[in-house]
C-alpha positions in Angstrom: 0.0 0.0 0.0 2.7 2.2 -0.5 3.2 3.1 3.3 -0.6 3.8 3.8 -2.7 2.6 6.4 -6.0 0.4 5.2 -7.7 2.7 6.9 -6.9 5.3 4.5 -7.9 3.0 1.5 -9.9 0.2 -0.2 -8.7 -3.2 1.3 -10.0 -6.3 -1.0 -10.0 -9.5 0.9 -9.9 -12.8 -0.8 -11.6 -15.8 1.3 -14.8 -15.6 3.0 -13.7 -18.2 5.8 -13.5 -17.0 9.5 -10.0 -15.9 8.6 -10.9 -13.6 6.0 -14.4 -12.4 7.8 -12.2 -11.6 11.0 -9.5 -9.9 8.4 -12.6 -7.7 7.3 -14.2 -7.1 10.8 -11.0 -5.8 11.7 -10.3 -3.6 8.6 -13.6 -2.1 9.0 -13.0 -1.3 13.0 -10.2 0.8 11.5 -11.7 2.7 8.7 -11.4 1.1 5.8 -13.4 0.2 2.7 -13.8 -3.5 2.5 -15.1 -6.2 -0.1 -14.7 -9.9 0.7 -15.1 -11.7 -2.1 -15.8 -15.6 -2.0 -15.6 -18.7 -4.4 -18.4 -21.0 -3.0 -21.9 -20.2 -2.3 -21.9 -19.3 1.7 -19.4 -17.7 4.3 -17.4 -19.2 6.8 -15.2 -22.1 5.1 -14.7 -25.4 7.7 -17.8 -23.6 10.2 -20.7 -25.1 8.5 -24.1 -25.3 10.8 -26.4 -27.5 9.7 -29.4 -29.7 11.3 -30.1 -33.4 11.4 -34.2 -34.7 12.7 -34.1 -31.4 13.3 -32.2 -30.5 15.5 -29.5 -27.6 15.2 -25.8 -29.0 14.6 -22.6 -28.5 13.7 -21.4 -30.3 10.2 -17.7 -28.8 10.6 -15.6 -27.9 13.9 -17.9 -27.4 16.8 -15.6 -26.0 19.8 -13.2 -23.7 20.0 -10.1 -23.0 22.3 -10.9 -20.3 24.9 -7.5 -19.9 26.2 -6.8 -17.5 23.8 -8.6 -14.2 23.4 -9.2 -14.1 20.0 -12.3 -16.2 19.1 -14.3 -15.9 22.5 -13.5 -12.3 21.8 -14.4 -12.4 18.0 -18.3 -14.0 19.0 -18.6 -11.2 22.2 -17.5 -8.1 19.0 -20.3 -9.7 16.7 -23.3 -10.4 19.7 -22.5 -13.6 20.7 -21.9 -13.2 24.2 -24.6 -14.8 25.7 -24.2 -17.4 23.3 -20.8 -18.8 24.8 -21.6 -22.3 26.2 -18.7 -24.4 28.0 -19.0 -28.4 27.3 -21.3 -29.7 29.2 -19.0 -32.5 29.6 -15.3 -32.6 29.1 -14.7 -36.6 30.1 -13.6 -38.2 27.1 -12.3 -41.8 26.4 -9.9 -43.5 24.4 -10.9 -46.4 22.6 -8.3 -48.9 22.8 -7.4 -52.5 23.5 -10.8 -53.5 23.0 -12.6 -51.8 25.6 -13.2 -47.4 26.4 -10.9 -46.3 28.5 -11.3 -43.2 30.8 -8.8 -40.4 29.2 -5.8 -40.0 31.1 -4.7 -36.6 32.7 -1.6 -35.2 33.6 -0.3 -35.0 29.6 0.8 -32.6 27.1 -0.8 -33.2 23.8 -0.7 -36.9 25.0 2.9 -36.7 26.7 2.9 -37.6 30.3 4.9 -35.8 33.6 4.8 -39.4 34.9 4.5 -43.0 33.7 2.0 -43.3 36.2 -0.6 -40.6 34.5 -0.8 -43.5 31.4 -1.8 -46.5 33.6 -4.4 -48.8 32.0 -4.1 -47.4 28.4 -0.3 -48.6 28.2 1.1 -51.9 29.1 3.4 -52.6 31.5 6.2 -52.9 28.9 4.8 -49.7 28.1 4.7 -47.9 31.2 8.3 -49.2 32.1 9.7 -47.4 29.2 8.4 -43.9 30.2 10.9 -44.4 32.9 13.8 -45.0 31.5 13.5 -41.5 29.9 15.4 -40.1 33.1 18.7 -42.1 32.4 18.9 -41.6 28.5 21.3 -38.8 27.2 19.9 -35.6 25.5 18.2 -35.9 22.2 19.3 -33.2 19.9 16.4 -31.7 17.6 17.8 -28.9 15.6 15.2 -26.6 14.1 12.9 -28.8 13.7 11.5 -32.3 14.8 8.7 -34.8 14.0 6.6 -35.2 17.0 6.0 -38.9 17.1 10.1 -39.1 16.3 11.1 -37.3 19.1 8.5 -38.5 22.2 8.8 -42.1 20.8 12.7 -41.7 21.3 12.5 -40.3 24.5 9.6 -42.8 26.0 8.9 -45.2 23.1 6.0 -46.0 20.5 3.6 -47.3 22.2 2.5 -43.3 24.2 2.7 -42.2 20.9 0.9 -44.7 19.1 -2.3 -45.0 21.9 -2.1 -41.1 23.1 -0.1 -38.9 20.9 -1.1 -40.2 17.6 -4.9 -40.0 18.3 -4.5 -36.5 19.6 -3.0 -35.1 17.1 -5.1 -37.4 14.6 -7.9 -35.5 15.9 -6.9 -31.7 15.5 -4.5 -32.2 12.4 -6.1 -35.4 10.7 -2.5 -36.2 9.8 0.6 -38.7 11.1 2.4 -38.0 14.4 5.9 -38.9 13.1 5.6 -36.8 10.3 4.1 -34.1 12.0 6.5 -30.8 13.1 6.4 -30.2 16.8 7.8 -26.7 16.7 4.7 -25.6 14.6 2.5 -27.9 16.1 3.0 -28.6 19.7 5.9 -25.7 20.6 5.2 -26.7 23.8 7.1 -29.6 23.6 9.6 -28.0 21.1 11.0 -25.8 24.0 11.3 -28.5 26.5 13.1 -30.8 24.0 15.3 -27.6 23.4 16.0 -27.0 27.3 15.4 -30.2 29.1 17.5 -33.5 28.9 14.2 -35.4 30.2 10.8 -34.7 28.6 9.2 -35.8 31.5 10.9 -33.5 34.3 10.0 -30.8 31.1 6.5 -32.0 31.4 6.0 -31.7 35.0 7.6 -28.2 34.9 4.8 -26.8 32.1 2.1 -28.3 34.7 3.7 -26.6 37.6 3.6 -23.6 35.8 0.4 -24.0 34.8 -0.9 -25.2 38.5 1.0 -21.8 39.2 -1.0 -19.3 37.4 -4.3 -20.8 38.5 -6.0 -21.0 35.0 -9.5 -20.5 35.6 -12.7 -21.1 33.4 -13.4 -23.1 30.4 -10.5 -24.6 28.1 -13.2 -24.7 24.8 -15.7 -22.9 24.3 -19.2 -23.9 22.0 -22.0 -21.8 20.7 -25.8 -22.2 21.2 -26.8 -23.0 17.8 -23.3 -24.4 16.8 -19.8 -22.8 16.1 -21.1 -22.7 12.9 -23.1 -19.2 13.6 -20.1 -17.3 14.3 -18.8 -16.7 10.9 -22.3 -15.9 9.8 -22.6 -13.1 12.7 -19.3 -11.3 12.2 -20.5 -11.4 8.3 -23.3 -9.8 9.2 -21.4 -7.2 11.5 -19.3 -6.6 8.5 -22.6 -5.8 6.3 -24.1 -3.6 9.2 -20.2 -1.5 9.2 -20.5 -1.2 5.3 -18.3 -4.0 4.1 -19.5 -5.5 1.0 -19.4 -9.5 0.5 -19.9 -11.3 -2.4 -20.5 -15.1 -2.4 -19.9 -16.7 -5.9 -17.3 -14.5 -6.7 -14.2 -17.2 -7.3 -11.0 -14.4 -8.3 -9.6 -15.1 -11.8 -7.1 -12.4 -11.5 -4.7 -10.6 -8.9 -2.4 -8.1 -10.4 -0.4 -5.4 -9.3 -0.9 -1.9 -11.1 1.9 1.1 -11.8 0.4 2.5 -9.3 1.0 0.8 -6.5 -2.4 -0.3 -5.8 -3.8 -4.0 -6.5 -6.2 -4.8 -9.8 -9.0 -7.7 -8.9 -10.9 -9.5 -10.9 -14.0 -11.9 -10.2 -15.7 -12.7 -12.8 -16.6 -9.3 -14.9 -16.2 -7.5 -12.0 -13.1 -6.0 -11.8 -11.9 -4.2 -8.5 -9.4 -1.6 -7.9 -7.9 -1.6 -4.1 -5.0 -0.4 -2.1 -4.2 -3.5 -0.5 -5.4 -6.9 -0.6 -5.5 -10.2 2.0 -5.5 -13.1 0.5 -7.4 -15.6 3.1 -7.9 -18.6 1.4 -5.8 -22.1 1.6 -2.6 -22.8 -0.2 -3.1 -24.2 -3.4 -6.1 -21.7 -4.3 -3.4 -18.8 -2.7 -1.0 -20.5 -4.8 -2.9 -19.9 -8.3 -3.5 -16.1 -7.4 -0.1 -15.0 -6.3 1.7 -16.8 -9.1 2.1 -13.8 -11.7 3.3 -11.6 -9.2 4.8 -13.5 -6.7 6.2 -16.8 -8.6 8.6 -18.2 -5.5 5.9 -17.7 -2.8 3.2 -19.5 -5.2 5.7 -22.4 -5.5 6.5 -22.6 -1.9 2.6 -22.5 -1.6 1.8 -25.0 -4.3 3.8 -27.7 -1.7 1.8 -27.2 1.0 0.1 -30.9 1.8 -3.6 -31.6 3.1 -5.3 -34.1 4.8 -8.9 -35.4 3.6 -11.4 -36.4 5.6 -15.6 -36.6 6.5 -17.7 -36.3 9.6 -20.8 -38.5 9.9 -23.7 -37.3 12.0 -26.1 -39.7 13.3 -29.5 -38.8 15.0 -30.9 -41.3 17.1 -34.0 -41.8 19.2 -32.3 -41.5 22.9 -34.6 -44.4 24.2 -32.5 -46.2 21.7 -29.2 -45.2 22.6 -27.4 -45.9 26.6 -24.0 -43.9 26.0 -21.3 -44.2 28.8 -23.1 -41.1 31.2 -21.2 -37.8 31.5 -18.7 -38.7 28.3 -18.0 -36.8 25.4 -17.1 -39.3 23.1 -13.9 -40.9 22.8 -10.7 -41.0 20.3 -9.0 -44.0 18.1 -5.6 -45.2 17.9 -5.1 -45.6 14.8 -3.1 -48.7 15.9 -5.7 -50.5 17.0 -7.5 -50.6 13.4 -10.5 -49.6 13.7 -12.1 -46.9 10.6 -13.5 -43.8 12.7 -11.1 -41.9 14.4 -13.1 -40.2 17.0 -16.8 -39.9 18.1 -18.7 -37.3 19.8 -21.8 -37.8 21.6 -22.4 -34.0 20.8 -26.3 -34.0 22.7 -24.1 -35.1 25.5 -21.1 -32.5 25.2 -23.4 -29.5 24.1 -26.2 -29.5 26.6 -28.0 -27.1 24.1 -29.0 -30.1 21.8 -30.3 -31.9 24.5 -32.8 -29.1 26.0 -33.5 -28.2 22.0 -34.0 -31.8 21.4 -34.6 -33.9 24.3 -35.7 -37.4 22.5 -32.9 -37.4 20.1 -29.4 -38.3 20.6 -27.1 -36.9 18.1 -23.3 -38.5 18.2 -20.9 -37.9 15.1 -17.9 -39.9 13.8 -15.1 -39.0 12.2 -13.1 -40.9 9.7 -10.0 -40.4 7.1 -6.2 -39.5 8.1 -3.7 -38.3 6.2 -2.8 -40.6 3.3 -5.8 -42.6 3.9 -7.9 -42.1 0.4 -9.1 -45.9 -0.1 -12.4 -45.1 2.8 -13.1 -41.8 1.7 -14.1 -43.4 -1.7 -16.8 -45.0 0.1 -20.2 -43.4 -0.9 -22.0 -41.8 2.0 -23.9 -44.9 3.0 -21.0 -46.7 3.3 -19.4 -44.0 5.8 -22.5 -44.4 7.5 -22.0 -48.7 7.4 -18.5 -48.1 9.0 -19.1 -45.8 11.5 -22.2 -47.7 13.1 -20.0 -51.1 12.7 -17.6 -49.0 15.0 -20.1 -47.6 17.3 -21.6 -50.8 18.0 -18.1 -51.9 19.1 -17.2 -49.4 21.2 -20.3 -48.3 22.9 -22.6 -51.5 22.2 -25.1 -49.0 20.1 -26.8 -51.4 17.8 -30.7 -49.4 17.0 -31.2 -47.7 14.0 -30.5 -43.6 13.1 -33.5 -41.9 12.8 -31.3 -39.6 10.2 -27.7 -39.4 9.0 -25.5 -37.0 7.2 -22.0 -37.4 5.7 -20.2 -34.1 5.2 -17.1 -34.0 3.1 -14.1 -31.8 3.7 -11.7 -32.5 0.7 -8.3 -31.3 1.4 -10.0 -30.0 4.5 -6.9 -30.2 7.2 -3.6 -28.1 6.3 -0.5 -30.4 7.3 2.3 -28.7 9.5 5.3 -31.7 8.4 8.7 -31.0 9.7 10.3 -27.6 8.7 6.5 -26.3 8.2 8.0 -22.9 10.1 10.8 -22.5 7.3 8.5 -22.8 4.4 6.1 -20.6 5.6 9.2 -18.1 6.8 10.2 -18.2 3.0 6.2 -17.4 1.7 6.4 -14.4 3.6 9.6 -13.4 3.1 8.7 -13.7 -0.8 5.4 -11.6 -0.6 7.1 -9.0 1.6 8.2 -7.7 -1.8 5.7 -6.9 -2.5 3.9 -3.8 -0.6 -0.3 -3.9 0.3 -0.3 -7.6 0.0 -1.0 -10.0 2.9 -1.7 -13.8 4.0 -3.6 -15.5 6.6 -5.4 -18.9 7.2 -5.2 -22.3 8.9 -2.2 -23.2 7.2 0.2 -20.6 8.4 0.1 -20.6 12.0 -1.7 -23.1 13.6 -5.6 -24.7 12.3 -7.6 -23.7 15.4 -10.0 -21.4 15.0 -7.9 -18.6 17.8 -5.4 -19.4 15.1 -6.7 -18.4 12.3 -8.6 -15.2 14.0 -4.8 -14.0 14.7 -3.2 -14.5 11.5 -6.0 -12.3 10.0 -5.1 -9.9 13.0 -1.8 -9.7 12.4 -1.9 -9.4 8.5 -4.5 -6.5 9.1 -1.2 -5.0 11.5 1.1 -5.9 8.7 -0.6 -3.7 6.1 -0.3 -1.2 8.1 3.2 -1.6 8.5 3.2 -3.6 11.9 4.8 -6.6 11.5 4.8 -7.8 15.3 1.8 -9.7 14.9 3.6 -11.5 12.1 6.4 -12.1 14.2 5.1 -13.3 17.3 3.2 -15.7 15.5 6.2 -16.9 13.7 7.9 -17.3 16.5 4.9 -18.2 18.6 2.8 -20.5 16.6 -0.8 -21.3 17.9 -1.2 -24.6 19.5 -4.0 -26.1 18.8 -5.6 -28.9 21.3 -8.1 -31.5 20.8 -11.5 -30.3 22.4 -12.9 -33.5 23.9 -13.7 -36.0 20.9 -14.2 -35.7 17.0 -13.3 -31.9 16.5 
């Protein structure tokens, strides 16, 4: 933007996801002129609320972390505040070795302070090798690390195959020993960088956090579904002035003599100052690649993870769930199909008082590199994930309803030396002045996550980069909420 604020000027942003809606809220808090213009049909990209026997659901990710300001504090901005439901129930279980185990606490993303904190989801083999992570030398990580690498070193496979790997599984959709841990669990990336023992390194970060008394919720759900909250700071950007256009893919993004930015979508062609481009890689890869070739390359790399949630709606005379649970994850070990399940009338106790004869539970199936189920047709996810459910839980009536959402190339991947690639976009498009990037695959997938990228490339265009750089040096961790996020 030539060293002008967006405030001063017309900002077009590219993506109509919660990224680029919370990009365009905060534009328009400053004074700008804004137009979001989106590809598909509807706002608010991986949010999607839907309904099921009628009752109100979510068909995408249905919590959100509320450890971090951003996203609570997105849904107060836009009217949501008396909204804001907790989990009813945050007791989950891992399904594993044949039976549903309670989930154990005392762990980091699924790394434990003791060996004691895993007892009856590890064996005894198991649980001996967490111990003999006091007496092993250092492990040296560099700048970078797989996660299942690392904490399978340090304690062995088996915590990362029955805990790690199904954490992870459920917030990434991806593979724990390919996964980076400096991107995705930093966390753990600074112990391994300052502790000999990840355990004594894990005790210290629950100390800490012991310490400074965290109070209140750790997620945070919607009445209605998370689903609503793209579609209210949408309409808070209409009632500010901002303009959004669904059906609006962008065929064009040039830079003009001028300095400023030339857009087209469709026949429309739009002139701004600046632009944020808020939608994922490969689509961000086909824009940028006229003006910004090396970025669109680095871009054009970036992997994804494929996968599909199935809803199921059943009469709750029908169904007799473990009482007070969540749901429960899968180790992918054990080899089962579904990954995770959520008894989501149990976890959000809105569905229940909307909907007191129905119980809704949803499954969630596909991993990283794992194409051959999603090739099932939608009764056949459906076949799979009541085969499962009758095997975990013993639930063996009929769904009243069922619905199979896809998300294709849904889940960006964070694979080791994620940090360095996306260093180098950004380095690349800083070349290039009124031009900035946000989304999931950046700096973390979470929905806080993706609310401060779109912060901090808002900062950047006005020539603030410390958002930028604390997120690059800070990536957002993102945690799994319970069951089947």
């Amino acid at each position: 933007m030539s060293g002008s604020p967006p405030a001063e000027g017309r900002v077009v942003v590219i993506g109509a996801g919660i990224a680029g809606l919370a990009a365009a809220h905060r534009l328009l808090q400053r004074g700008a002129r804004v137009t979001v213009l989106e590809a598909s049909d509807r706002v608010g990209g991986k949010l999607l609320p839907g309904e099921i026997a009628g009752a109100r659901v979510d068909l995408g990710a249905e919590s959100m972390l509320a450890r971090r300001p951003e996203a609570v504090g997105l849904a107060r901005e836009v009217g949501l505040a008396e909204r804001l439901r907790p989990p009813a129930s945050a007791t989950a279980f891992l399904w594993t070795r044949g039976a549903l185990r309670p989930m154990p606490r005392g762990h980091v993303m699924g790394v434990p302070g003791t060996a004691s904190a895993l007892t009856g989801v590890l064996s005894d083999e198991g649980l001996a090798r967490i111990e003999r992570d006091a007496e092993l030398p250092r492990t040296e990580v560099g700048d970078d690390v797989a996660v299942g690498e690392y904490v399978a070193g340090r304690l062995g496979r088996e915590v990362v195959d029955r805990l790690v790997e199904p954490l992870l599984g459920g917030v990434y959709a991806g593979d724990a020993y390919r996964i980076s841990m400096r991107s995705a669990v930093p966390q753990l990336f600074q112990i391994a960088k300052t502790h000999t023992s990840l355990t004594e390194g894990v005790r210290e970060i629950q100390a800490k956090m012991s310490a400074t008394q965290q109070t209140g919720p750790v997620f945070m759900g919607i009445t209605g579904g998370i689903g609503s909250l793209p579609l209210a700071v949408a309409d808070s950007v209409r009632a500010r002035g901002g303009e959004i256009l669904t059906g609006a893919p962008v065929t064009e993004l040039r830079r003009e003599a001028s300095g400023g930015w030339r857009v087209a979508a469709g026949e429309r062609v739009l002139r701004a100052d600046a632009v944020i481009v808020a939608v994922p890689a490969p689509a961000a890869a086909g824009l940028l690649r006229p003006e910004a070739p090396e970025a669109a390359a680095e871009l054009a790399g970036f992997e994804y993870a494929s996968m599909a949630l199935v809803t199921l709606a059943y009469r709750r005379s029908d169904t007799a769930l473990p009482e007070g649970s969540s749901g429960f994850l899968v180790p992918p070990v054990d080899g089962h199909t579904i990954k995770a399940s959520t008894f989501a009338s149990q976890k959000w106790d809105w569905i229940a008082e909307e909907n007191p004869d129905l119980a809704v539970l949803r499954t969630s199936v596909g991993r990283y590199g794992e194409t051959e189920i999603l090739q099932r047709d939608d009764a056949g996810l459906v076949e799979v994930s009541r085969h499962d459910l009758k095997a975990a839980t013993g639930l063996d009536a009929t769904p009243v309803e069922t619905r199979v959402t896809r998300w294709n190339d849904g889940l960006p991947q964070y694979p080791v030396g994620h940090h360095t690639r996306v260093a180098r976009v950004r380095e690349h498009l800083a070349k290039l002045p009124g031009l900035a990037v946000c989304g999931a695959q950046y700096d973390g997938v979470g929905i806080p996550a993706c609310i401060a990228s779109a912060y901090a490339a808002v900062d950047q265009l006005d020539g603030d980069l410390g958002g930028v750089q604390e997120l690059t040096a800070n990536p957002v961790q993102s945690l799994h909420g319970g069951a089947g996020e």
